[in-house]
N, CA, C and O atoms as a printed pandas DataFrame, in Angstrom:
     atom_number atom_name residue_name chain_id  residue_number  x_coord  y_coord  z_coord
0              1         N          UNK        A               1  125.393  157.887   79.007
1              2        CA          UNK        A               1  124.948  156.791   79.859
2              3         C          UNK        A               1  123.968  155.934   79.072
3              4         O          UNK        A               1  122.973  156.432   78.544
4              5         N          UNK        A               2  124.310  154.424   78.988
5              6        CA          UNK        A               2  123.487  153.859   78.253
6              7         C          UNK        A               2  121.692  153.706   78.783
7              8         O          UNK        A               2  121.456  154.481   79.709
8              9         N          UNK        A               3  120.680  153.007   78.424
9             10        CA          UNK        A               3  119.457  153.253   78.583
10            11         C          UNK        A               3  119.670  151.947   80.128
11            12         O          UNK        A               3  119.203  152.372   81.184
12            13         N          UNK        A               4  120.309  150.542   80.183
13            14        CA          UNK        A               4  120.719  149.525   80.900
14            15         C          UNK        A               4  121.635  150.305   82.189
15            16         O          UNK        A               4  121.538  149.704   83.260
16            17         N          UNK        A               5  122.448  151.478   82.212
17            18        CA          UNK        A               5  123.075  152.294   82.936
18            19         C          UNK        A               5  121.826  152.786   84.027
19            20         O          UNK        A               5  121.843  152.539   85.233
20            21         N          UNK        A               6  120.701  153.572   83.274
21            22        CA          UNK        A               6  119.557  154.609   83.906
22            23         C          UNK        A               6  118.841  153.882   84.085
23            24         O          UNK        A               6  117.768  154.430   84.337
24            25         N          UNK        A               7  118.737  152.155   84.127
25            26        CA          UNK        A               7  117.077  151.544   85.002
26            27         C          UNK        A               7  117.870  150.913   85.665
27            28         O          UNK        A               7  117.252  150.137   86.392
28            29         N          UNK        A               8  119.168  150.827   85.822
29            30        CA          UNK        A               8  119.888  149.921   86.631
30            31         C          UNK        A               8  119.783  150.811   88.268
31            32         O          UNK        A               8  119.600  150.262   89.354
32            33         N          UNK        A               9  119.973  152.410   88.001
33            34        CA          UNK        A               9  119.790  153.170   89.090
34            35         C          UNK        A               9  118.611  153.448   89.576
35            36         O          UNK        A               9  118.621  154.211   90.542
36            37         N          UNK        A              10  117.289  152.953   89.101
37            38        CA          UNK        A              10  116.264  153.185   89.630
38            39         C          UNK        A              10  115.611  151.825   90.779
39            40         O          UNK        A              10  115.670  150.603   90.643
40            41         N          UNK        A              11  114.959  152.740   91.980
41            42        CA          UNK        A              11  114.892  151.798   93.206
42            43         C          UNK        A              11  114.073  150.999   92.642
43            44         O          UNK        A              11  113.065  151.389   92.053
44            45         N          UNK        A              12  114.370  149.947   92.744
45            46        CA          UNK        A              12  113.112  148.454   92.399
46            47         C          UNK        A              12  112.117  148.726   93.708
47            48         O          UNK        A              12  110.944  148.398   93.530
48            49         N          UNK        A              13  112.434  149.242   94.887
49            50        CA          UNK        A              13  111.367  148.918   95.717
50            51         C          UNK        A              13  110.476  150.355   95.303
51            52         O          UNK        A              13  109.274  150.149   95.477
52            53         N          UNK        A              14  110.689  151.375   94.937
53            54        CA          UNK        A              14  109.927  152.496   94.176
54            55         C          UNK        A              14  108.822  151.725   92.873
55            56         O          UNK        A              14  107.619  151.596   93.099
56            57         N          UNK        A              15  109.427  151.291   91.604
57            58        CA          UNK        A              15  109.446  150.734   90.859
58            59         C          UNK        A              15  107.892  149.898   91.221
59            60         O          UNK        A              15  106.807  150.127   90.687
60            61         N          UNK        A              16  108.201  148.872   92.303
61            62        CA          UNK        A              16  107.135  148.306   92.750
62            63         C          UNK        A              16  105.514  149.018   93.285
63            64         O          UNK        A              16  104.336  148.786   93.012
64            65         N          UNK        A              17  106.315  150.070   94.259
65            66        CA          UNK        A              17  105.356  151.211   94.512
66            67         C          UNK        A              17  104.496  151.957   93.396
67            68         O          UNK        A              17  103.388  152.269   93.833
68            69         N          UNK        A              18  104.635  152.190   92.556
69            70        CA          UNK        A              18  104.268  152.844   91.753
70            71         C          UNK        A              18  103.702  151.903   90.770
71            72         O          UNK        A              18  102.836  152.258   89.970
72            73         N          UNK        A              19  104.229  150.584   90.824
73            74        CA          UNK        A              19  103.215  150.042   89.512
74            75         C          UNK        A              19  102.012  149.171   90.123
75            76         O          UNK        A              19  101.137  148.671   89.416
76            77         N          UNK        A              20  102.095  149.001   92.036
77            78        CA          UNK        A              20  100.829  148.646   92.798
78            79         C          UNK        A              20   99.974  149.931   92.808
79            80         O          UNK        A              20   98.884  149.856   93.375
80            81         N          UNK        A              21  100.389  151.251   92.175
81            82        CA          UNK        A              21   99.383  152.653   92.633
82            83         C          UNK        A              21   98.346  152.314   91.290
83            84         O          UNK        A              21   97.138  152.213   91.070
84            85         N          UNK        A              22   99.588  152.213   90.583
85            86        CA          UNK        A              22   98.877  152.312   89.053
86            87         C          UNK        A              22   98.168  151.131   88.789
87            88         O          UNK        A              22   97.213  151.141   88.012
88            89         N          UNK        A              23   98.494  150.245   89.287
89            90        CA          UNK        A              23   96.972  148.839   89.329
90            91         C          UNK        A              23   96.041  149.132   89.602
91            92         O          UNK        A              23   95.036  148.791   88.978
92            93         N          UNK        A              24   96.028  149.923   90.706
93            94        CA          UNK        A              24   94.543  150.469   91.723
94            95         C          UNK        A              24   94.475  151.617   90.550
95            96         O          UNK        A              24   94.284  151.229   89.397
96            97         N          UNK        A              25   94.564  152.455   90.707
97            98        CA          UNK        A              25   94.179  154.259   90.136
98            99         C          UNK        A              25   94.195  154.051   88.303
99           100         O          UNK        A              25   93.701  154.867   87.524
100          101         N          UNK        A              26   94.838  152.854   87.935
101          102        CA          UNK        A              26   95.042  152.629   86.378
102          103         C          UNK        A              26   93.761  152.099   86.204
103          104         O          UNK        A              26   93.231  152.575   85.201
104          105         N          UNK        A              27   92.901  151.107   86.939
105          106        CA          UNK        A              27   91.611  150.459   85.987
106          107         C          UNK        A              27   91.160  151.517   85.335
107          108         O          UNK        A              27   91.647  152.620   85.086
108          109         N          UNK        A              28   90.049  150.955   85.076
109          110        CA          UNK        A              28   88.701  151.398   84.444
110          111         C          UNK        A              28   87.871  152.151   84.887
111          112         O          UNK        A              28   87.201  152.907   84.184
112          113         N          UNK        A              29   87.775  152.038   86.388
113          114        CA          UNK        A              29   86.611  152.682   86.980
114          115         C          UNK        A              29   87.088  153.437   88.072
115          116         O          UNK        A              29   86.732  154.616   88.084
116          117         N          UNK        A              30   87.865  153.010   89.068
117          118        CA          UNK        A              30   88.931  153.758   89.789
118          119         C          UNK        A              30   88.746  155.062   90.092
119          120         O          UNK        A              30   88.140  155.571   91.035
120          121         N          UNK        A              31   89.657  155.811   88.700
121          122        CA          UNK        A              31   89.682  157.263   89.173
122          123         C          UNK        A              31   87.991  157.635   88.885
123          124         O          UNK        A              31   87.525  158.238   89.852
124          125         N          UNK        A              32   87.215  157.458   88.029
125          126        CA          UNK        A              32   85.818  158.153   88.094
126          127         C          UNK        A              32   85.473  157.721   89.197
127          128         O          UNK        A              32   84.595  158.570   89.353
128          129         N          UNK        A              33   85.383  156.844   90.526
129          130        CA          UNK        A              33   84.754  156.620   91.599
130          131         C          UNK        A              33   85.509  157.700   92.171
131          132         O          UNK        A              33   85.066  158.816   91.898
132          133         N          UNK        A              34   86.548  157.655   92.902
133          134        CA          UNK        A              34   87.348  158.427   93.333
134          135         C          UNK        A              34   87.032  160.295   93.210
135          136         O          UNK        A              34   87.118  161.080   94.154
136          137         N          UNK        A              35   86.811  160.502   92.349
137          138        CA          UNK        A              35   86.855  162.208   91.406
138          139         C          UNK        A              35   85.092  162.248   91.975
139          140         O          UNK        A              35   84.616  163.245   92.518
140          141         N          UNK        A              36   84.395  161.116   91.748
141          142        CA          UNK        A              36   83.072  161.703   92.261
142          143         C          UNK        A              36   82.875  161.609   93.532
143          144         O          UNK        A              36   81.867  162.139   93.999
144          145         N          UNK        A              37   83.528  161.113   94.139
145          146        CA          UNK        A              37   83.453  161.197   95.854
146          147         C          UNK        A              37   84.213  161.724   96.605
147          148         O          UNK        A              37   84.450  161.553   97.800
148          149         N          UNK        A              38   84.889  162.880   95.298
149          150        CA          UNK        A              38   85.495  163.684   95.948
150          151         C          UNK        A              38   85.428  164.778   96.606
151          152         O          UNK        A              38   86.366  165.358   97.153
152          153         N          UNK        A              39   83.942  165.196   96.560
153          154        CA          UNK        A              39   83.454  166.366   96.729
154          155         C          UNK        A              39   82.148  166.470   98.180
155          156         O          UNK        A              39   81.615  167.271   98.947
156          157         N          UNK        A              40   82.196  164.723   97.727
157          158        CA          UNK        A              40   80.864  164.212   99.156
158          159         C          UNK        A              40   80.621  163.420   99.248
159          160         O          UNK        A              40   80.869  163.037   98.105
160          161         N          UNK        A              41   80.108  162.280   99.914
161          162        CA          UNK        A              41   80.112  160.793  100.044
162          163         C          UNK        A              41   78.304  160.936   99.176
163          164         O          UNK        A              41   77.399  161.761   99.052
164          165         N          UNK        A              42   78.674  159.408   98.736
165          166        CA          UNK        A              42   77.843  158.999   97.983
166          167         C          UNK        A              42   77.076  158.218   98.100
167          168         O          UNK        A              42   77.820  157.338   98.534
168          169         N          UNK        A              43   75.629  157.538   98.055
169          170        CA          UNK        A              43   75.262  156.349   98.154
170          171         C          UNK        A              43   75.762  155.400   97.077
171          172         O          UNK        A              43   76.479  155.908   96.214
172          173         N          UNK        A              44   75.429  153.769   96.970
173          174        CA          UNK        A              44   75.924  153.274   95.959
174          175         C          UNK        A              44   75.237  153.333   94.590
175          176         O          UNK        A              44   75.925  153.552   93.593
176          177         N          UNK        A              45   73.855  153.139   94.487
177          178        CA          UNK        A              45   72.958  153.550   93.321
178          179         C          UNK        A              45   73.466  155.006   92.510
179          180         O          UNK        A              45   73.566  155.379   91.341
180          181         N          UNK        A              46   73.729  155.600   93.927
181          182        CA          UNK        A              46   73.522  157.099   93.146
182          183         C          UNK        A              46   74.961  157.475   92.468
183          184         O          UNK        A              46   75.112  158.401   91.671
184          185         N          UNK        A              47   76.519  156.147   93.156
185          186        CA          UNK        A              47   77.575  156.259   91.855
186          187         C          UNK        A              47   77.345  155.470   90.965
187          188         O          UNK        A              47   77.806  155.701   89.848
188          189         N          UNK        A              48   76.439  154.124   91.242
189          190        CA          UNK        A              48   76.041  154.081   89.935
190          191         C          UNK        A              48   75.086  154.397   88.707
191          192         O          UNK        A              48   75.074  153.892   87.584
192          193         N          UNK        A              49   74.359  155.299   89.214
193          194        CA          UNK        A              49   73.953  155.817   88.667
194          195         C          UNK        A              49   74.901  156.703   87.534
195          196         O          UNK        A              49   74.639  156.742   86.332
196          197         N          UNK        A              50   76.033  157.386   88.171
197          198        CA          UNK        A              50   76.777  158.557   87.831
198          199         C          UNK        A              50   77.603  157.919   87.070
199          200         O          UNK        A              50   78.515  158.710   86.834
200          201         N          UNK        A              51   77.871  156.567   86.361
201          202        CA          UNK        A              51   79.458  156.055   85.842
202          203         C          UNK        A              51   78.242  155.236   84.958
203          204         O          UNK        A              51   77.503  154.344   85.373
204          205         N          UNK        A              52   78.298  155.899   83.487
205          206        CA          UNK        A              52   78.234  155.171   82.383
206          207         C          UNK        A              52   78.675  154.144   82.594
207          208         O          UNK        A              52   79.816  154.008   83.035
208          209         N          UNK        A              53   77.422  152.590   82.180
209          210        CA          UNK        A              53   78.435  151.650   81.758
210          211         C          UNK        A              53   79.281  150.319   82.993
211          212         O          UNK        A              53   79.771  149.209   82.785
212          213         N          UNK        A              54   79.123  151.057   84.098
213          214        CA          UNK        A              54   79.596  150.410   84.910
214          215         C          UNK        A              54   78.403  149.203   85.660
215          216         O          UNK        A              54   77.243  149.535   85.902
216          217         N          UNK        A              55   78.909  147.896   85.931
217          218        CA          UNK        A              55   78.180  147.224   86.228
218          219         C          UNK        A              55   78.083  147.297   87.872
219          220         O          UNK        A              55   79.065  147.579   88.559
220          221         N          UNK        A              56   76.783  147.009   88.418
221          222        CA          UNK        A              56   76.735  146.609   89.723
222          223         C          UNK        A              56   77.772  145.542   90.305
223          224         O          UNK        A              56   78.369  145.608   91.379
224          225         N          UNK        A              57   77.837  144.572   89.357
225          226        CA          UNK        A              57   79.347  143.659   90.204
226          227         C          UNK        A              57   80.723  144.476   90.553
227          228         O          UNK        A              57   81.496  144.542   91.509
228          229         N          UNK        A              58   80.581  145.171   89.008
229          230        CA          UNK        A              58   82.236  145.861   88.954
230          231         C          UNK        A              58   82.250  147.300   89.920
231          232         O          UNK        A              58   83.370  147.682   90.259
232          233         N          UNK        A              59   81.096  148.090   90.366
233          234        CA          UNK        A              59   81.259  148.893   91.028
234          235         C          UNK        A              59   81.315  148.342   92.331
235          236         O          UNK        A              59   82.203  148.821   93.037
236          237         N          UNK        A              60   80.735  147.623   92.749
237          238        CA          UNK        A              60   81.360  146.385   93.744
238          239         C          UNK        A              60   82.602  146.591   94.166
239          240         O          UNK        A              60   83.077  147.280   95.069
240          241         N          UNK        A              61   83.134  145.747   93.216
241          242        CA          UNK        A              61   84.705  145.251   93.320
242          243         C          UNK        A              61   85.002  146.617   93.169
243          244         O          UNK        A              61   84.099  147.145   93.818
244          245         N          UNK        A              62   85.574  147.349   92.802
245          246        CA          UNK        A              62   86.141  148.401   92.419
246          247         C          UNK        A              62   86.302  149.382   93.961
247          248         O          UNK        A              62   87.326  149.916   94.387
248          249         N          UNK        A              63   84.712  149.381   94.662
249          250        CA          UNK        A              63   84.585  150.513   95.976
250          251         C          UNK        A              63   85.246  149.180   96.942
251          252         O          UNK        A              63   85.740  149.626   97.978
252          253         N          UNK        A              64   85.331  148.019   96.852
253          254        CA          UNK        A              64   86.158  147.567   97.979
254          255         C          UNK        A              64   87.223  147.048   98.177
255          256         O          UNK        A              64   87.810  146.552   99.138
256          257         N          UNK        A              65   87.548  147.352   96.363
257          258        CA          UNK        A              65   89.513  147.826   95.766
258          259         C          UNK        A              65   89.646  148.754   96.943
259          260         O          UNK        A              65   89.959  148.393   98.077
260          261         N          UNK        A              66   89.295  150.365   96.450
261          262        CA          UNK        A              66   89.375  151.091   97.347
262          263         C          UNK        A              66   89.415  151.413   98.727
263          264         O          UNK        A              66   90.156  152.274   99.202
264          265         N          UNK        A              67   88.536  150.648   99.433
265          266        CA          UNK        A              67   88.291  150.591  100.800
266          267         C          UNK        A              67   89.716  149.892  101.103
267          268         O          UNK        A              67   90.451  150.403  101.948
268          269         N          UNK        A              68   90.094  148.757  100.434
269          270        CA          UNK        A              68   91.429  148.118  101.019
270          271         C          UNK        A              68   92.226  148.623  101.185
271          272         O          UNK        A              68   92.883  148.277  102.167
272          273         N          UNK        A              69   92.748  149.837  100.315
273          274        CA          UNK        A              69   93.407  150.277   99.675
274          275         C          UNK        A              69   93.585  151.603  100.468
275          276         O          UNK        A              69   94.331  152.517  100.116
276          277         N          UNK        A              70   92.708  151.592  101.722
277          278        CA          UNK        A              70   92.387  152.720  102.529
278          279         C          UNK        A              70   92.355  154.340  101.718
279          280         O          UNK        A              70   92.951  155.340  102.116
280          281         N          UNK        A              71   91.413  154.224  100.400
281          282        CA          UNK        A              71   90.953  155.284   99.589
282          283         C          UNK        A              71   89.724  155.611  100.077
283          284         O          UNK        A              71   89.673  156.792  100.423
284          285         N          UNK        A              72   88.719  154.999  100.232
285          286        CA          UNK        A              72   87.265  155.562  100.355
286          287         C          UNK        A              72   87.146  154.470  101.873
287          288         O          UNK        A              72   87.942  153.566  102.129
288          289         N          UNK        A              73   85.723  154.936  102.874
289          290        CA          UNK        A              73   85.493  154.344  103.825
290          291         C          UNK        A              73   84.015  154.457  103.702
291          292         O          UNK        A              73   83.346  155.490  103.669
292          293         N          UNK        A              74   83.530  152.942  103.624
293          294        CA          UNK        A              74   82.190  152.649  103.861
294          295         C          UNK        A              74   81.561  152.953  105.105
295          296         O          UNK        A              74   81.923  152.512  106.196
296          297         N          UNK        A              75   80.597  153.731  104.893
297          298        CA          UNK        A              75   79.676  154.012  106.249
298          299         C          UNK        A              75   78.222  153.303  106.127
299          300         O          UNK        A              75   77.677  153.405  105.028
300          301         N          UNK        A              76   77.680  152.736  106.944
301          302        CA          UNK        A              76   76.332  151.633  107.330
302          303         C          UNK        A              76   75.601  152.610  108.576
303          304         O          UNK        A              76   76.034  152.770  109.717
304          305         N          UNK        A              77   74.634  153.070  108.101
305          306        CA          UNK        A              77   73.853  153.839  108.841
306          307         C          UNK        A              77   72.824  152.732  109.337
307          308         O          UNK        A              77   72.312  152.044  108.454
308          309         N          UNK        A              78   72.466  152.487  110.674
309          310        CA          UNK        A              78   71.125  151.869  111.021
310          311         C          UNK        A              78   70.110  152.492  110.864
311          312         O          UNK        A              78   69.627  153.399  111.542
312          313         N          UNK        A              79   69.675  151.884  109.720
313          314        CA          UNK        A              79   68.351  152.551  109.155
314          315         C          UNK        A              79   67.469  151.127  108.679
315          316         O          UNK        A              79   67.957  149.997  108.690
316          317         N          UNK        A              80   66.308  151.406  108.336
317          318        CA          UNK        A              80   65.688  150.543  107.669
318          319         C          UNK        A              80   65.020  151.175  106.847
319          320         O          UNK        A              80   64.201  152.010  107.231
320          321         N          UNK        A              81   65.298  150.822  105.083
321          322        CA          UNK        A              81   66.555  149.756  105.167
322          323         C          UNK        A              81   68.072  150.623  105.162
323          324         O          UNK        A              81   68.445  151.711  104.724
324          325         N          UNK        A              82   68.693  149.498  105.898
325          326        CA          UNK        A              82   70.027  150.597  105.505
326          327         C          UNK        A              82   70.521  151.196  104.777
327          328         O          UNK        A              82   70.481  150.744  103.632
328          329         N          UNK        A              83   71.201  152.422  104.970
329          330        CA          UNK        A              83   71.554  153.393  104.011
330          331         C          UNK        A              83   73.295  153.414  104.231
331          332         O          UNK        A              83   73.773  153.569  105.355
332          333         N          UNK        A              84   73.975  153.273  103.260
333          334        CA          UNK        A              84   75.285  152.745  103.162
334          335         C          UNK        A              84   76.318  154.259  102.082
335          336         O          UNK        A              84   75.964  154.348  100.906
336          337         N          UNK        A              85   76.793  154.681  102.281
337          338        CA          UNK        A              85   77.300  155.616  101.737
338          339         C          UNK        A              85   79.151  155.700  101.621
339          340         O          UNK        A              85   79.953  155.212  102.417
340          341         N          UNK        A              86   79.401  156.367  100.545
341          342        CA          UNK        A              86   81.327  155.747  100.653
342          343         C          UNK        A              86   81.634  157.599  100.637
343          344         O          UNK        A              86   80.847  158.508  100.375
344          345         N          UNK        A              87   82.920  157.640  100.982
345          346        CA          UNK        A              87   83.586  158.792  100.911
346          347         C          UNK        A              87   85.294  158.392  100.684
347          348         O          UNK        A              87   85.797  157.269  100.647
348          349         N          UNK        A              88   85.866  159.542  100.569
349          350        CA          UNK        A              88   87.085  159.756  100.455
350          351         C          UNK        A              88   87.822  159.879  101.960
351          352         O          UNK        A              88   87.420  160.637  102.842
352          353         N          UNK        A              89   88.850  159.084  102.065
353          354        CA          UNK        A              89   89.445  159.037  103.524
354          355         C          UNK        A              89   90.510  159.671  103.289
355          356         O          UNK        A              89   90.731  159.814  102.087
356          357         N          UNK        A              90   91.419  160.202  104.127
357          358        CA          UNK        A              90   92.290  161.868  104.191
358          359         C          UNK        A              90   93.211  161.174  102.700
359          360         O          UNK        A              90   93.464  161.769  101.653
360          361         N          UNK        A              91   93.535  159.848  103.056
361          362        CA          UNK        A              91   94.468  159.321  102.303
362          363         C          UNK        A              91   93.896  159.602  100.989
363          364         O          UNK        A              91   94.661  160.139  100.188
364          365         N          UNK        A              92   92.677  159.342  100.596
365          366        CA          UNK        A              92   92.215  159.186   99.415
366          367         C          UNK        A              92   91.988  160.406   98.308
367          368         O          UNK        A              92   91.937  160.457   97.079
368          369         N          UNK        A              93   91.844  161.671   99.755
369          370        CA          UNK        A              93   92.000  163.193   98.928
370          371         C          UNK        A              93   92.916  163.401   98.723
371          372         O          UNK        A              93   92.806  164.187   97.782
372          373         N          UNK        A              94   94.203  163.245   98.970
373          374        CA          UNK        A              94   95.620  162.902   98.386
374          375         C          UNK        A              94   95.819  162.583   96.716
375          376         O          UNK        A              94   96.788  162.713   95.968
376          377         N          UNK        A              95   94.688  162.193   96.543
377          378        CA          UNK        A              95   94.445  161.901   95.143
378          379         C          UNK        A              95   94.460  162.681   94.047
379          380         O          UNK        A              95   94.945  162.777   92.919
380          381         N          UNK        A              96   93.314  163.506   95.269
381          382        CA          UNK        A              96   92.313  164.093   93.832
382          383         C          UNK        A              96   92.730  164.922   92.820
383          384         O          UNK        A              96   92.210  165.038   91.711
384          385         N          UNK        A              97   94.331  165.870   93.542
385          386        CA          UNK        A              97   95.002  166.312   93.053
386          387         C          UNK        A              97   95.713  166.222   91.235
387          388         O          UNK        A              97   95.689  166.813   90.156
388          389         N          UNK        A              98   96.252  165.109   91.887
389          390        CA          UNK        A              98   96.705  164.308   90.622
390          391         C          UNK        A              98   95.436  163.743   89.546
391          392         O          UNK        A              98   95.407  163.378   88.370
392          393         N          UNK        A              99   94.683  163.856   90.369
393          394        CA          UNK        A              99   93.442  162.932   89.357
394          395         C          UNK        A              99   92.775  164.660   88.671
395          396         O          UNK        A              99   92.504  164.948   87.505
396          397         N          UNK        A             100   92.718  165.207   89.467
397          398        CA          UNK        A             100   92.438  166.733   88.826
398          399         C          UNK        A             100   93.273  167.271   87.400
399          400         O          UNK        A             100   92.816  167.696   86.339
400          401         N          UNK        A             101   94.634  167.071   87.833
401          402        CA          UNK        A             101   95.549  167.094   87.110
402          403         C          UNK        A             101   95.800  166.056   85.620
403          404         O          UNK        A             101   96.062  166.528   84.514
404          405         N          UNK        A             102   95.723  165.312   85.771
405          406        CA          UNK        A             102   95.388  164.338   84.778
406          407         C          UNK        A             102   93.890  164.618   83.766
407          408         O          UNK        A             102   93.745  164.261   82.597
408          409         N          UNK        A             103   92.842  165.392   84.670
409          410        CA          UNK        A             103   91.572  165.532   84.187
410          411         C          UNK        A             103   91.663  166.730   82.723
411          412         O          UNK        A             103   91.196  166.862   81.592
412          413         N          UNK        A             104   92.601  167.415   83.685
413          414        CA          UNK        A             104   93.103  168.963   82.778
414          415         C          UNK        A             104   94.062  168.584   81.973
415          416         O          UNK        A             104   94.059  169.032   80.826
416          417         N          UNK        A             105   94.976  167.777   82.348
417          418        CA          UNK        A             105   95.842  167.546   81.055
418          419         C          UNK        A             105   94.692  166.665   79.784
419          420         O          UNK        A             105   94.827  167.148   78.660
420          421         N          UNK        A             106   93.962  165.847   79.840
421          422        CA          UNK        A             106   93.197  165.474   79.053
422          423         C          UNK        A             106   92.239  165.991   78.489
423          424         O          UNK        A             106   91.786  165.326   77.557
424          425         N          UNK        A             107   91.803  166.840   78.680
425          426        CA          UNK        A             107   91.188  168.043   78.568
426          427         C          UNK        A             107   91.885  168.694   77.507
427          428         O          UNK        A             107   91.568  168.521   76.330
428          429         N          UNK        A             108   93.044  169.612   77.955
429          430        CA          UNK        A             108   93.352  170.070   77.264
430          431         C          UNK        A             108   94.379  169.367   75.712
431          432         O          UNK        A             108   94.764  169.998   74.727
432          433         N          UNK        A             109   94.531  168.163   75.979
433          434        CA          UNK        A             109   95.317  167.794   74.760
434          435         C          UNK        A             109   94.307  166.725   74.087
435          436         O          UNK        A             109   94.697  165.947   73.216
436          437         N          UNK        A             110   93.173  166.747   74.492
437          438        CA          UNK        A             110   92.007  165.215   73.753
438          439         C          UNK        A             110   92.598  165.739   72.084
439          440         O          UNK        A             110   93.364  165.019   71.443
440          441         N          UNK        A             111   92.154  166.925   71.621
441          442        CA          UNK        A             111   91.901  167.184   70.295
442          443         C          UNK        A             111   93.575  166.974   69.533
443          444         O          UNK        A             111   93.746  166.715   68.342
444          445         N          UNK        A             112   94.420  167.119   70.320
445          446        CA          UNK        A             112   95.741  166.969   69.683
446          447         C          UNK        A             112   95.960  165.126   69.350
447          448         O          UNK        A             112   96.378  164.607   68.316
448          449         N          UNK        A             113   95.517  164.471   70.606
449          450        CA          UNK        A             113   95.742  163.475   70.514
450          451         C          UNK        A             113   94.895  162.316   69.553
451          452         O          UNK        A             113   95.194  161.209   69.104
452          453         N          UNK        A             114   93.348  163.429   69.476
453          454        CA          UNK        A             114   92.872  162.747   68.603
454          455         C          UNK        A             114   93.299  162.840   66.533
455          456         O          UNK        A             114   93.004  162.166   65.546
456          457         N          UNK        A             115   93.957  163.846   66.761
457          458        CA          UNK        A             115   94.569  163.990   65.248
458          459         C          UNK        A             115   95.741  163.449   65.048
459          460         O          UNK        A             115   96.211  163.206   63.936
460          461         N          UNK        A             116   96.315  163.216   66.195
461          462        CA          UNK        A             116   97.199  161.818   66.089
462          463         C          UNK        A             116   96.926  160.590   65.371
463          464         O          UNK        A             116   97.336  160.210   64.274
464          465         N          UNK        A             117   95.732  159.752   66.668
465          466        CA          UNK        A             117   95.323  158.976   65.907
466          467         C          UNK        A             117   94.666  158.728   64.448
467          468         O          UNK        A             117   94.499  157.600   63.985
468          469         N          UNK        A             118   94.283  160.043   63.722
469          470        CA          UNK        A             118   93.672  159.984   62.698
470          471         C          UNK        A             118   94.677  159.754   61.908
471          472         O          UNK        A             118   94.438  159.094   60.897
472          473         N          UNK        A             119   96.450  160.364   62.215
473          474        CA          UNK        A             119   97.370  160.633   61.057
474          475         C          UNK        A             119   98.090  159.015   61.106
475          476         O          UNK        A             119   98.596  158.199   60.335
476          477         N          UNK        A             120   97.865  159.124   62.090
477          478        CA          UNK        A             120   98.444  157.460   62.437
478          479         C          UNK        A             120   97.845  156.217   61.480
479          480         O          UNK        A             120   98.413  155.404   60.751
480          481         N          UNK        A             121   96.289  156.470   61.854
481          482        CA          UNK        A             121   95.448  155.588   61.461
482          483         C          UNK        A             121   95.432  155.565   59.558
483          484         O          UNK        A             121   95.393  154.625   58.764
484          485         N          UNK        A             122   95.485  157.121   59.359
485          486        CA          UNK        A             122   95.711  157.136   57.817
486          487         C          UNK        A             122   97.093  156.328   57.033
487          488         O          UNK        A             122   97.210  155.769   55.942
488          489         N          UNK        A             123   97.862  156.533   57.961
489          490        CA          UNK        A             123   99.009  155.831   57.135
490          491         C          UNK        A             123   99.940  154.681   57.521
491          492         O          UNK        A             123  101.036  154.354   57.066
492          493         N          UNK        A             124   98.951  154.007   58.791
493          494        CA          UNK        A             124   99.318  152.213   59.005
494          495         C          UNK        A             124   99.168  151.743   58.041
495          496         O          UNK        A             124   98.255  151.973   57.247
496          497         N          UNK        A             125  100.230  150.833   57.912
497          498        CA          UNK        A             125   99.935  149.543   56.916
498          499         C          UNK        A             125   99.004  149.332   56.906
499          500         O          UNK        A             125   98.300  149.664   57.859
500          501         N          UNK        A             126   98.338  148.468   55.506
501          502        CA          UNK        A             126   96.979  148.108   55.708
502          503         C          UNK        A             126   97.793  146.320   55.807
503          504         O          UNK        A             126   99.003  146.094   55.780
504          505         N          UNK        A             127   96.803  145.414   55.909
505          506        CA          UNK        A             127   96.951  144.028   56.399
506          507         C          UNK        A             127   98.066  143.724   54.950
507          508         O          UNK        A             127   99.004  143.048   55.374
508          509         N          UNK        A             128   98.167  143.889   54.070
509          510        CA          UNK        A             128   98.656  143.253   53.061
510          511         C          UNK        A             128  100.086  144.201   52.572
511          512         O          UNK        A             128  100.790  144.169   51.563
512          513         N          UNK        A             129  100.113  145.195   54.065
513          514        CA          UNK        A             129  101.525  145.970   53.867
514          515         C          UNK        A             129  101.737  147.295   52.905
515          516         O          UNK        A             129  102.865  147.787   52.891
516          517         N          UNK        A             130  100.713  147.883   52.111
517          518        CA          UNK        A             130  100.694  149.194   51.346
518          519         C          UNK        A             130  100.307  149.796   52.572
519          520         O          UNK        A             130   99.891  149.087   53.488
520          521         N          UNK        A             131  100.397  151.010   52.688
521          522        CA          UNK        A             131  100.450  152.000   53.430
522          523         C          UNK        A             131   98.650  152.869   53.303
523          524         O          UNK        A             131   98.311  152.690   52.134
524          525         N          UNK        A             132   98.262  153.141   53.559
525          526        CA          UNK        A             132   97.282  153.333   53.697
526          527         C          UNK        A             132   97.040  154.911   53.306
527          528         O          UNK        A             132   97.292  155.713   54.206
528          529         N          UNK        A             133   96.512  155.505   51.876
529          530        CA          UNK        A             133   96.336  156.297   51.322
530          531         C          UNK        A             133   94.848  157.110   51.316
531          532         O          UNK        A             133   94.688  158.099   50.600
């Protein structure tokens, strides 16, 4: 069966499904929000506190990716001042699984993959096309 045979049989409306999951769960910041609020809802300081690197705008955007996305649900406590906290909604522990899974597969293959790149990196072309010795 040619390679044009085997994507011809695959559902485009699947196809679609899966590459709107992987928009959301593929960024940057995503699954680490997700994996840390998986265990207990969080305030917002205190995930950002927890995510190297991440900006206050982008953890922003990112927890109300999620919320749309009916992954995490913002809670607004009347307090003064208010105290605002996110969690994982049933849908969103659905996740963690796979995100667990992914955690352990990376885990266990970082060091393989990083001697990849080293063997790789040793013997790309260099810019002027010799091979890199």
């Amino acid at each position: 069966m040619s390679p044009s045979t085997k994507r011809a049989r695959h559902d485009p409306a699947a196809c679609v499904a899966v590459r709107e999951v992987l928009d959301r769960v593929g960024d940057k910041w995503s699954v680490l929000v997700v994996a840390l609020i998986g265990d207990r809802a969080m305030r917002f300081n205190e995930l950002r506190r927890s995510i190297e690197g991440i900006s206050q705008r982008m953890l922003t955007l990112t927890l109300r990716n999620l919320e749309r996305d009916g992954l995490v649900t913002r809670t607004v406590f009347p307090e003064i001042p208010p105290r605002v906290e996110y969690e994982l909604t049933r849908l969103g522990r659905t996740l963690l699984e796979p995100i667990k899974g992914l955690e352990a597969w990376a885990t266990e293959h970082r060091q393989a993959i990083q001697d990849a790149r080293a063997r790789f990196d040793r013997n790309a072309p260099r810019p002027g096309g010799a091979p890199r010795r």
